[in-house]
The first five atom37 places (N, CA, C, CB, O) and aatype in JSON, in Angstrom:
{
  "aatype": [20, 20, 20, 20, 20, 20, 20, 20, 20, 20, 20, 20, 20, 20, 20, 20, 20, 20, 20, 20, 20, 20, 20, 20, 20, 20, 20, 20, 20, 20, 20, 20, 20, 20, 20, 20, 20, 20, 20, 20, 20, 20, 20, 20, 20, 20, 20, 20, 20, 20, 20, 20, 20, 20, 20, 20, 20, 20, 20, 20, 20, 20, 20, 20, 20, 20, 20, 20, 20, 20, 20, 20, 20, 20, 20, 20, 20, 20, 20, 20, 20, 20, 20, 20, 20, 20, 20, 20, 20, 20, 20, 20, 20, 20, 20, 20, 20, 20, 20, 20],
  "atom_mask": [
    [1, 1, 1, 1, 1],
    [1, 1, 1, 1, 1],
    [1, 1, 1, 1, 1],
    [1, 1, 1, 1, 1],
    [1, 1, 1, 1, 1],
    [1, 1, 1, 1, 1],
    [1, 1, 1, 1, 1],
    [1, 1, 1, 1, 1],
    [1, 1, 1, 1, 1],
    [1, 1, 1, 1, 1],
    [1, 1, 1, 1, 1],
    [1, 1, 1, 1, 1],
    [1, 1, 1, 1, 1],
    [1, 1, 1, 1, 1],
    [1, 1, 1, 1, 1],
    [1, 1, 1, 1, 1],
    [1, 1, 1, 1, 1],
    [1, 1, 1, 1, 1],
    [1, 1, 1, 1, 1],
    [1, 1, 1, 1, 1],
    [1, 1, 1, 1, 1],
    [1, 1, 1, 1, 1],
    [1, 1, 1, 1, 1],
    [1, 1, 1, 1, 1],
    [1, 1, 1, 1, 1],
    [1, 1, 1, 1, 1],
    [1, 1, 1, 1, 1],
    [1, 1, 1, 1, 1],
    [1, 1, 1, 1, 1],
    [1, 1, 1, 1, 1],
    [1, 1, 1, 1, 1],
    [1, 1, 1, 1, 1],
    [1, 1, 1, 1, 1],
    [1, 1, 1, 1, 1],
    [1, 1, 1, 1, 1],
    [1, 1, 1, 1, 1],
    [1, 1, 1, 1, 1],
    [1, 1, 1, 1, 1],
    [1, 1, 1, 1, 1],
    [1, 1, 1, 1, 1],
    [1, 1, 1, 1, 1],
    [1, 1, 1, 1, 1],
    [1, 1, 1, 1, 1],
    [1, 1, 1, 1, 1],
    [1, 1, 1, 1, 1],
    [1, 1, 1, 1, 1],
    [1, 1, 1, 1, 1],
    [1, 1, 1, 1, 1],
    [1, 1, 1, 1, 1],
    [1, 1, 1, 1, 1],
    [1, 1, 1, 1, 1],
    [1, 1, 1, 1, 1],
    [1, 1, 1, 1, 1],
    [1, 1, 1, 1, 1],
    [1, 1, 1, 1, 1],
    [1, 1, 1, 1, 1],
    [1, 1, 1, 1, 1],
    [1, 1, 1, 1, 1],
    [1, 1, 1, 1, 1],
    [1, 1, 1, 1, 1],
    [1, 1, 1, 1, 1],
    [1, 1, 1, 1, 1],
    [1, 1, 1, 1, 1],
    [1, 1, 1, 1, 1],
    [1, 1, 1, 1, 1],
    [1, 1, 1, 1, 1],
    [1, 1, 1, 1, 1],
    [1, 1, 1, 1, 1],
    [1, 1, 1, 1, 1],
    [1, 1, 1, 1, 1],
    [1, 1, 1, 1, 1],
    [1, 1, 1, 1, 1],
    [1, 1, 1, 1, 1],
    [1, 1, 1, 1, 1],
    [1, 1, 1, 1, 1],
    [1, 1, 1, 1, 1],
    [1, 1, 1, 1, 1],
    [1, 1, 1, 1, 1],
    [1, 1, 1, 1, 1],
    [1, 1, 1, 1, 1],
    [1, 1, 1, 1, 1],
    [1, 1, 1, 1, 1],
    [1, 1, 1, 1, 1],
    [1, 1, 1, 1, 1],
    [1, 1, 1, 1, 1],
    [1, 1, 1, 1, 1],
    [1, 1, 1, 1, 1],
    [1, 1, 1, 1, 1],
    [1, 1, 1, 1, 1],
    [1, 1, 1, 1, 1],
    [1, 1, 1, 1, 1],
    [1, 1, 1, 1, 1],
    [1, 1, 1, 1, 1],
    [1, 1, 1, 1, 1],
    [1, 1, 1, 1, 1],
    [1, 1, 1, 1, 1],
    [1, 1, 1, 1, 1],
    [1, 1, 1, 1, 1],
    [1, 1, 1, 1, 1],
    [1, 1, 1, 1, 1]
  ],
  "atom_positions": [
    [[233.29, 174.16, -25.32], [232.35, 175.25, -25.1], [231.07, 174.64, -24.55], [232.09, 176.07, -26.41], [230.43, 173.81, -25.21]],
    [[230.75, 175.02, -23.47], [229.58, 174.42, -23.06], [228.77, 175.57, -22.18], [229.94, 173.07, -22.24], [229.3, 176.23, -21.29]],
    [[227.56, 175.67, -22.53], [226.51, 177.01, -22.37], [225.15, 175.99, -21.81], [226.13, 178.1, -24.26], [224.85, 174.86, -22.19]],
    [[224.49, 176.85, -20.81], [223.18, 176.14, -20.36], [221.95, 177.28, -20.28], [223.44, 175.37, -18.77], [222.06, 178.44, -19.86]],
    [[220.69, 176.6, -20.84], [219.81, 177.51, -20.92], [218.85, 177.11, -19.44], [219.07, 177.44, -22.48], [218.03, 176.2, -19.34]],
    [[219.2, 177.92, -18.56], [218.99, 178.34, -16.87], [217.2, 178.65, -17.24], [220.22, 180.23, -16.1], [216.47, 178.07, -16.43]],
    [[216.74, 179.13, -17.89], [215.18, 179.51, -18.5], [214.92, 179.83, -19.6], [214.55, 180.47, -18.02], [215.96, 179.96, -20.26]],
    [[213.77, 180.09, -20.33], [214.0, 180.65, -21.68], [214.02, 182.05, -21.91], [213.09, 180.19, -22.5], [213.71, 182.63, -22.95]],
    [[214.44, 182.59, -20.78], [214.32, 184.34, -20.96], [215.77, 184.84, -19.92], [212.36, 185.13, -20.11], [215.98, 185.99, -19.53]],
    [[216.79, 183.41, -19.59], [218.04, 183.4, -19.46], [218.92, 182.09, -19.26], [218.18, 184.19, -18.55], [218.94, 181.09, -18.54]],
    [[219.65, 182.66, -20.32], [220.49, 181.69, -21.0], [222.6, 182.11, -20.73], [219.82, 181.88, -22.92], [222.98, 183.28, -20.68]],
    [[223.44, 181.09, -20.63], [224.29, 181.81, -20.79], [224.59, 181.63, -21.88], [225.08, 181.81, -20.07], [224.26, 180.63, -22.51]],
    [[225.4, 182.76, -22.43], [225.38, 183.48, -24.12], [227.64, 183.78, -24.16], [223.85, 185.96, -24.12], [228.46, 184.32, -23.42]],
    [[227.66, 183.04, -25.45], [229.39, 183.27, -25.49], [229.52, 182.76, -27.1], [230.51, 182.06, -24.1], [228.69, 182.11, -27.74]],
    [[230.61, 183.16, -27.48], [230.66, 182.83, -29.05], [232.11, 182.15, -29.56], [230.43, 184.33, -29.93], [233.12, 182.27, -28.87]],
    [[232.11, 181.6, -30.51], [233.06, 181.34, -30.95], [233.09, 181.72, -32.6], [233.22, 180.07, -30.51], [232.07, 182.05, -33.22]],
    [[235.08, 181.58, -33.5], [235.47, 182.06, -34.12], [235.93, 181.05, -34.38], [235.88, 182.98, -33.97], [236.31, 180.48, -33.36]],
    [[236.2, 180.25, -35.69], [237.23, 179.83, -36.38], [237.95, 180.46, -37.5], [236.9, 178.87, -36.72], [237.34, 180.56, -38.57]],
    [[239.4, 180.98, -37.39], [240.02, 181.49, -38.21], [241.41, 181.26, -38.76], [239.89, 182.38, -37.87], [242.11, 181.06, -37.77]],
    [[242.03, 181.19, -39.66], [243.0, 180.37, -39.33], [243.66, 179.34, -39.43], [242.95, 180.28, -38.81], [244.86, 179.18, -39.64]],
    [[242.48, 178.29, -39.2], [242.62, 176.96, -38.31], [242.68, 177.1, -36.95], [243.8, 176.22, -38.59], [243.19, 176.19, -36.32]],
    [[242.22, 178.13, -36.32], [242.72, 178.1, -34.89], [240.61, 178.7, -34.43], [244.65, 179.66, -34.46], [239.75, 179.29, -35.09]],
    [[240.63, 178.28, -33.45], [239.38, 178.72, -32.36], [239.78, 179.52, -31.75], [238.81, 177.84, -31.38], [240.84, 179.4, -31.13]],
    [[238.92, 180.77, -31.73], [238.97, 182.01, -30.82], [237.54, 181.8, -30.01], [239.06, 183.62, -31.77], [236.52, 181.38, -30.56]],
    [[237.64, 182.18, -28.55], [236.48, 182.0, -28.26], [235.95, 183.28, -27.34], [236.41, 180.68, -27.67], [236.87, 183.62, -26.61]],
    [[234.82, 184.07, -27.14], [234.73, 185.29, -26.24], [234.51, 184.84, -25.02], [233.7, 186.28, -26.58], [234.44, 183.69, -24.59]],
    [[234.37, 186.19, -24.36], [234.24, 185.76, -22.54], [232.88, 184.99, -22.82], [234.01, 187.41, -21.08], [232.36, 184.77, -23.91]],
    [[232.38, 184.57, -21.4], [231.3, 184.14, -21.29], [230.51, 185.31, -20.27], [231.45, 182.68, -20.84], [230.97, 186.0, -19.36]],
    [[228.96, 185.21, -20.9], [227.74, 186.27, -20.27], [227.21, 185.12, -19.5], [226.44, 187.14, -21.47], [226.51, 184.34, -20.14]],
    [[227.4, 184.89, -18.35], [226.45, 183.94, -17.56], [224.91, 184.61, -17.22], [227.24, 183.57, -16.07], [224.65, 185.73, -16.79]],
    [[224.0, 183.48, -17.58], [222.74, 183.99, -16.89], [222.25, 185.03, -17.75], [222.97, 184.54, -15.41], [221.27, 185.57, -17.24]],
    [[222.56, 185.52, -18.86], [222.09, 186.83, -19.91], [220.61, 186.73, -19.7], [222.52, 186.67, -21.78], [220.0, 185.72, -20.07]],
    [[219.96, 187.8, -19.08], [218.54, 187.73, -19.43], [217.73, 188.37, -20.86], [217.97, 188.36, -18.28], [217.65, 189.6, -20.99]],
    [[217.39, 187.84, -21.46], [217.09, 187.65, -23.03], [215.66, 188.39, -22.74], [217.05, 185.78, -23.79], [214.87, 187.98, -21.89]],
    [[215.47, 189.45, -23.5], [214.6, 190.2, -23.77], [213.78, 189.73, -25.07], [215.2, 191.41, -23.83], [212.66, 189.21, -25.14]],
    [[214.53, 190.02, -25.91], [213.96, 189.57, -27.16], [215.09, 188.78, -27.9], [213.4, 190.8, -28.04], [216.23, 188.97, -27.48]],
    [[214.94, 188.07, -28.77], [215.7, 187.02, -29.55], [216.17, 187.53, -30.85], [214.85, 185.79, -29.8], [217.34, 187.58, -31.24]],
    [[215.08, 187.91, -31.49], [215.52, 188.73, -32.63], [216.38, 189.84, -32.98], [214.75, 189.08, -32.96], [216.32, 190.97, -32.5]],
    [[217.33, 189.34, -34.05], [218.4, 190.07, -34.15], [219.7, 189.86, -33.51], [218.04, 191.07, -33.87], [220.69, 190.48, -33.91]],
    [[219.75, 188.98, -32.48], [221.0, 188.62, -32.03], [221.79, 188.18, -32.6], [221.06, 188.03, -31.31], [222.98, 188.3, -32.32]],
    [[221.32, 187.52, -33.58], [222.38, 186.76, -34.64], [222.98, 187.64, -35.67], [221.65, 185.59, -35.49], [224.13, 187.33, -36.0]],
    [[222.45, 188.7, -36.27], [222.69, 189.51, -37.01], [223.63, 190.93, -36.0], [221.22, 189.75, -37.73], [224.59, 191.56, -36.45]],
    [[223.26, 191.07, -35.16], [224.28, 191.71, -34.25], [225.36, 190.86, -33.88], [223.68, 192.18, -33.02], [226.39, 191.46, -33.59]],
    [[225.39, 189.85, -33.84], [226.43, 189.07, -33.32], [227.66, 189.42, -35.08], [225.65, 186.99, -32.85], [228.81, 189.8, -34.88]],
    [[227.32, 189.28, -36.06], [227.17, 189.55, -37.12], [228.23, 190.53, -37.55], [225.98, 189.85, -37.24], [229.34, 190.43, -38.07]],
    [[227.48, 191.51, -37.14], [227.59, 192.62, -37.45], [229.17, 193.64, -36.4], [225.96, 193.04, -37.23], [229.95, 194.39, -36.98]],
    [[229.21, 193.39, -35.14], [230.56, 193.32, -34.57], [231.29, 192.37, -34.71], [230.62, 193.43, -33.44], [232.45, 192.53, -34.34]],
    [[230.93, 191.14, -35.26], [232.6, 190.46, -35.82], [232.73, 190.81, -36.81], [232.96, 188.95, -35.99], [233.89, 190.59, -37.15]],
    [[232.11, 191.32, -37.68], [232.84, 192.1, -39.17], [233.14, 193.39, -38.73], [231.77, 192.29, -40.68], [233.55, 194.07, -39.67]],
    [[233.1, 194.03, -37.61], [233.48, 195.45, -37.42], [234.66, 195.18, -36.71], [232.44, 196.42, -36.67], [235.6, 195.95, -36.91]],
    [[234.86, 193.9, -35.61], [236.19, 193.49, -35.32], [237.52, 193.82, -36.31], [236.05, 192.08, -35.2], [238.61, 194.38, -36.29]],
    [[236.52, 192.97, -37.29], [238.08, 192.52, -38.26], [238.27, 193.48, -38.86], [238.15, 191.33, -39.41], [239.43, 193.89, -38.92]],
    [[237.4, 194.07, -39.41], [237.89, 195.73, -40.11], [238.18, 196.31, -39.53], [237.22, 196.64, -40.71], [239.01, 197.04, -40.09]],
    [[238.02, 196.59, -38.42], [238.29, 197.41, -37.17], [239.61, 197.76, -36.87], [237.85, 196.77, -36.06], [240.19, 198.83, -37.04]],
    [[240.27, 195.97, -36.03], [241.29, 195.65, -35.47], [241.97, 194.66, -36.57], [240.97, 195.12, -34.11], [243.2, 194.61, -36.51]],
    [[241.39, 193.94, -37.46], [242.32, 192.55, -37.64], [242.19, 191.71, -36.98], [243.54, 192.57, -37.54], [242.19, 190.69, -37.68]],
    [[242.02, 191.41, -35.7], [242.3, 190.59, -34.66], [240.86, 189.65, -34.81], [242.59, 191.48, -33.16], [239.78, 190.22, -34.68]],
    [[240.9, 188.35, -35.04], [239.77, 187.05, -34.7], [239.36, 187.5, -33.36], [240.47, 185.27, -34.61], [238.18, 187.77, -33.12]],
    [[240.59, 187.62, -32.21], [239.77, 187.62, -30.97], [239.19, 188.87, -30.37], [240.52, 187.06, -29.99], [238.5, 188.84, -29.35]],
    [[239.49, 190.01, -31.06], [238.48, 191.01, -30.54], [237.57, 191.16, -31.55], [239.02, 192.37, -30.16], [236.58, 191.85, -31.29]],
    [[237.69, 190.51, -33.0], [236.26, 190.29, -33.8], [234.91, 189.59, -32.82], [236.62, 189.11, -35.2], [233.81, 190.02, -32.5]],
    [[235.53, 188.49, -32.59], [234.6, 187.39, -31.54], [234.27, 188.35, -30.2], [235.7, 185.73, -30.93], [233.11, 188.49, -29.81]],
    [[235.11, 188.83, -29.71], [234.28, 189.59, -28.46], [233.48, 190.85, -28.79], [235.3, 190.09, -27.31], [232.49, 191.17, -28.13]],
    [[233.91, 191.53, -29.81], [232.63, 192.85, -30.26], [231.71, 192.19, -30.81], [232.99, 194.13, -31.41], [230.78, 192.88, -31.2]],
    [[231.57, 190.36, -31.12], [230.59, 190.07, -31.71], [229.63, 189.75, -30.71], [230.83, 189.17, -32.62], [228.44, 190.04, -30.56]],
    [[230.43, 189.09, -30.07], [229.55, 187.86, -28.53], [228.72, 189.37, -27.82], [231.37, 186.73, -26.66], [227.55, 189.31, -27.46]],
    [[229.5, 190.58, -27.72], [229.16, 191.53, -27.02], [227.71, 192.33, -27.78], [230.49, 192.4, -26.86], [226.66, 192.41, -27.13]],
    [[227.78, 192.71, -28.78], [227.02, 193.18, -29.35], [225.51, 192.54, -29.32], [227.61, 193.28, -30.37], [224.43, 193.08, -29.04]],
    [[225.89, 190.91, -29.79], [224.81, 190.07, -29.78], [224.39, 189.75, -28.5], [225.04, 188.95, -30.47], [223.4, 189.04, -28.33]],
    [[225.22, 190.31, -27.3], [224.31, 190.2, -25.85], [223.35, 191.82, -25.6], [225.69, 189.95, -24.24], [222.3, 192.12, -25.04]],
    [[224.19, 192.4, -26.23], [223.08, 193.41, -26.08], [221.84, 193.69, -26.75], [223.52, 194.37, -26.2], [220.95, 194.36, -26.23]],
    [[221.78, 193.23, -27.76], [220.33, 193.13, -28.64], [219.54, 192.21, -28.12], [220.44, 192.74, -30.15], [218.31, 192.29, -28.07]],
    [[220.29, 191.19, -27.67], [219.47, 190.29, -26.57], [218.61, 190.65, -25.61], [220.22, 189.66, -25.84], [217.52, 190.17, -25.31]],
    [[219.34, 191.75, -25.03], [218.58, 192.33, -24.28], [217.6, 193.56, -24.21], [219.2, 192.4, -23.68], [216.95, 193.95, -23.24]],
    [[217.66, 194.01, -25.33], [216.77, 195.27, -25.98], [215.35, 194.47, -26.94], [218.03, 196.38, -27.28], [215.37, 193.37, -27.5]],
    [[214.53, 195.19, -26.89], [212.97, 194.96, -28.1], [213.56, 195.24, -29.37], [211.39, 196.24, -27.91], [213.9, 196.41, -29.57]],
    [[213.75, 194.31, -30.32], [213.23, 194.52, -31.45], [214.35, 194.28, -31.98], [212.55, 195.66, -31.74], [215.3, 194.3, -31.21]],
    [[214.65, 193.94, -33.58], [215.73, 193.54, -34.01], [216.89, 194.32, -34.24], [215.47, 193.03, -34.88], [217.74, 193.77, -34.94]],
    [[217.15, 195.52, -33.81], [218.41, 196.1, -33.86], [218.56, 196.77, -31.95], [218.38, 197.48, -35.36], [217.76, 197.22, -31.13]],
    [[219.86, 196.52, -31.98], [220.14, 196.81, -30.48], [220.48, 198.36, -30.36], [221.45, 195.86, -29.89], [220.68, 198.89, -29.27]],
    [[220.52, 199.05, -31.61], [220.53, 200.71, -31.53], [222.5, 201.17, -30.2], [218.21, 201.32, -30.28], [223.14, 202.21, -30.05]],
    [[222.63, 200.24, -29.83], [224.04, 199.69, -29.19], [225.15, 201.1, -29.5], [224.67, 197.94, -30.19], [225.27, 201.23, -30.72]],
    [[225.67, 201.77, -29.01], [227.13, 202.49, -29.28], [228.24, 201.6, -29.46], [227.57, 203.41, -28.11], [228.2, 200.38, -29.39]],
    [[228.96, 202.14, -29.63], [230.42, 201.39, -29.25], [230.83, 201.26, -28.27], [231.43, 201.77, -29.64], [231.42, 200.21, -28.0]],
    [[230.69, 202.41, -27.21], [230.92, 202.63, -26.21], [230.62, 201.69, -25.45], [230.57, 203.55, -25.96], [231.33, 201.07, -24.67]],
    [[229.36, 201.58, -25.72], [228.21, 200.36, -24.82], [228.61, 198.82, -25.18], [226.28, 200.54, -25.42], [228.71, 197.93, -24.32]],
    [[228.8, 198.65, -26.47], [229.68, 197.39, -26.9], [230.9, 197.27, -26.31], [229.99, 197.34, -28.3], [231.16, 196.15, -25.88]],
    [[232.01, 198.42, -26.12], [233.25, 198.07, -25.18], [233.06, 197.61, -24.19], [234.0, 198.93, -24.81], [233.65, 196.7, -23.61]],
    [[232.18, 198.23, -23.89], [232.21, 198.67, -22.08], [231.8, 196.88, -21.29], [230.36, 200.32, -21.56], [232.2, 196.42, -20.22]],
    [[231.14, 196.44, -22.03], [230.15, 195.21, -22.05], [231.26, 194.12, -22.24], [228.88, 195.23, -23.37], [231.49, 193.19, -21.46]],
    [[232.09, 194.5, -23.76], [233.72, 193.5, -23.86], [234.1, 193.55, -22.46], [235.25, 194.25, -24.94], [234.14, 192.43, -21.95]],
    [[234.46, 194.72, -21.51], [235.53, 194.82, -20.78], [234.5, 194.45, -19.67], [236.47, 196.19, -20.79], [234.47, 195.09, -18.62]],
    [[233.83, 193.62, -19.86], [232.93, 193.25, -18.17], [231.63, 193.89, -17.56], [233.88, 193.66, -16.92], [231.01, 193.55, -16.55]],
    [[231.39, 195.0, -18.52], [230.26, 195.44, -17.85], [228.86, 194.58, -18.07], [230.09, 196.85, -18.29], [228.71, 193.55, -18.73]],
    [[227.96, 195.27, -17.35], [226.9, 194.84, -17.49], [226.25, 194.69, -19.47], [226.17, 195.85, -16.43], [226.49, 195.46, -20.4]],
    [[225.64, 193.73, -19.46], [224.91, 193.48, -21.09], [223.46, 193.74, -21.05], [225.04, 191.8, -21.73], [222.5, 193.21, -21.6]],
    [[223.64, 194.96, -20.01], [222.02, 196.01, -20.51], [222.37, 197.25, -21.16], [220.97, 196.65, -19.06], [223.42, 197.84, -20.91]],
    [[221.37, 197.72, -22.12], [221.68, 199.06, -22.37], [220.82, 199.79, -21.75], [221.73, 199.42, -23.63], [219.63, 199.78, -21.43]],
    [[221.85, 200.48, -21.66], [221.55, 201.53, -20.25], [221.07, 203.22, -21.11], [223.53, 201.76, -18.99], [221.8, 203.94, -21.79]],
    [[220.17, 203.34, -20.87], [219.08, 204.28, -21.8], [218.76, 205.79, -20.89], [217.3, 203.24, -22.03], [218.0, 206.64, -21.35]]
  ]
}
């Protein structure tokens, strides 16, 4: 896994999972432009425990996590206020702005 911080207000942003014994790892957000910092970790958090309750699955835990925690990244303040919708949509490639 290897990630480079391009500036301090964009970074590329991707996560990993150990479960198992095995590494799950999410897509990669190249270039994420980072709004605010706070709370990413706790969103990141917060969709891999909604993964696993969710689905079961390590690797769509790790991508509703990596996903979630790119979007708070990119919003003010420590909760990303995020849908699900907006968390899928973001898994499946979209853009990691919320779109307001």
């Amino acid at each position: 896994l290897q990630s480079f911080v391009i500036t301090a207000t964009k970074n590329d942003w991707s996560a990993i999972c150990w479960h198992d014994g095995q590494f799950f790892e999410s897509r990669k957000y190249p270039e994420l432009e980072i709004l605010d910092r706070v709370g990413g970790g706790d969103s990141f958090a917060s969709g891999l425990a909604f993964g696993f309750l969710e689905h079961n699955d390590p690797q769509k835990a790790v991508e509703y996590g990596a996903a979630h925690g790119a979007l708070a990244s990119t919003t003010p303040g420590d909760t990303s206020m995020a849908t699900r919708k907006e968390v899928e949509k973001t898994m499946g490639g979209g853009s990691a702005r919320v779109v307001r």
